[in-house]
C-alpha positions as CSV (number, residue, x, y, z in Angstrom):
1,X,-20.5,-107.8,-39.8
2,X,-16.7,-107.5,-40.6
3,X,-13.8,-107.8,-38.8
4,X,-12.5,-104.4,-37.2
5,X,-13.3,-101.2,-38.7
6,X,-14.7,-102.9,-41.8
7,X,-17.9,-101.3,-43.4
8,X,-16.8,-97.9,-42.0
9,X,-17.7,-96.4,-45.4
10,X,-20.3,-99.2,-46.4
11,X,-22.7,-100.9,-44.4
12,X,-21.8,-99.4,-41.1
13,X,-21.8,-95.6,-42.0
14,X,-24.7,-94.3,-40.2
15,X,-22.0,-95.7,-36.8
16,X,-19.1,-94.1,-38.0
17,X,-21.2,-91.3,-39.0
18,X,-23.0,-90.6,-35.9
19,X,-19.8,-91.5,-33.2
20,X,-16.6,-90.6,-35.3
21,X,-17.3,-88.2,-37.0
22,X,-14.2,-87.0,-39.0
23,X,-12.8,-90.1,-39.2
24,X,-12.5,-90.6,-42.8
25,X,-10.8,-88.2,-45.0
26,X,-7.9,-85.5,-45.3
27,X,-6.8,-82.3,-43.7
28,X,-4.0,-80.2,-44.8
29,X,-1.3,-80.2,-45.9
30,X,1.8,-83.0,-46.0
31,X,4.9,-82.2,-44.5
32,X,7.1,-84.5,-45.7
33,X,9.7,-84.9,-42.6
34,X,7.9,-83.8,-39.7
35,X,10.0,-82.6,-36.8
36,X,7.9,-81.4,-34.4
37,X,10.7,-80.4,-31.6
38,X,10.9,-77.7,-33.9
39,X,7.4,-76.6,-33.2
40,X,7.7,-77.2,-29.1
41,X,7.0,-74.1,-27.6
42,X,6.1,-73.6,-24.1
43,X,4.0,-70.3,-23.3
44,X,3.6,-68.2,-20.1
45,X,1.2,-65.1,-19.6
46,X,3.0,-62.0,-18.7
47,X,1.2,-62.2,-14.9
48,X,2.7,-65.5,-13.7
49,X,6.2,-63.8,-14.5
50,X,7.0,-63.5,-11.4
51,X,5.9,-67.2,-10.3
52,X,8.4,-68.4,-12.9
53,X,11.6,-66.0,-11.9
54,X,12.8,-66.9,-8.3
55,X,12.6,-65.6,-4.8
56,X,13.8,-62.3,-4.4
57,X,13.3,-61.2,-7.9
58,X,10.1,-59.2,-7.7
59,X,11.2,-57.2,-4.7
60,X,14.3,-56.0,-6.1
61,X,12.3,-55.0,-9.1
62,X,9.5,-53.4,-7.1
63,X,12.6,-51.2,-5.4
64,X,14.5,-51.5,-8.5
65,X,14.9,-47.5,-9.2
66,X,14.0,-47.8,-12.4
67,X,15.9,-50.7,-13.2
68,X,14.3,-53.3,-15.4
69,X,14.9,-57.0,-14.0
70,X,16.5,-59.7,-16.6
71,X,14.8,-62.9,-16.9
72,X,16.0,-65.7,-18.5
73,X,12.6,-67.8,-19.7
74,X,14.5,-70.3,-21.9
75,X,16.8,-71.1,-18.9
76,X,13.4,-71.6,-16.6
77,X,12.2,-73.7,-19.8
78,X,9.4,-71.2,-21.7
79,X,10.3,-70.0,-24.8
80,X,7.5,-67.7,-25.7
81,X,6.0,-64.7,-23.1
82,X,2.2,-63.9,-23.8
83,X,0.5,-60.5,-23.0
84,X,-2.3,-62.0,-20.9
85,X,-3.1,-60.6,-17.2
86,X,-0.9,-57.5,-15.2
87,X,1.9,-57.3,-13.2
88,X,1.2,-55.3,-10.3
């Protein structure tokens, strides 16, 4: 027996083994004062661009005559814009 997790690495391996594995052990690197707001960054694919902008926005592009509309994605609250999908 044990009390808690004890034996994870003795007489209860073949458990730990076979139902957590990875539980033991290290992985990369140590970054001593993790922020990780610094690392937040919301994604949206290129075809839900239009979902995102507003009402009226996709029109006036459509009959924009040659105009290219201005979108704002950190103010709608993505910071990164991915290739994936088509605008149509």
């Amino acid at each position: 027996g044990g009390r808690g997790n004890a034996g994870g690495q003795h007489h209860h391996r073949i458990l730990m083994d076979k139902y957590h594995p990875g539980y033991f052990g290290k992985i990369g690197m140590r970054q001593f004062h993790l922020l990780r707001n610094r690392s937040y960054t919301p994604t949206m694919n290129l075809d839900k661009l239009f979902n995102v902008a507003g009402e009226g926005v996709y029109e006036a592009a459509k009959a924009g005559n040659g105009k290219a509309p201005v979108i704002d994605l950190v103010d709608k609250g993505y910071f990164k814009l991915l290739g994936g999908g088509q605008i149509n």
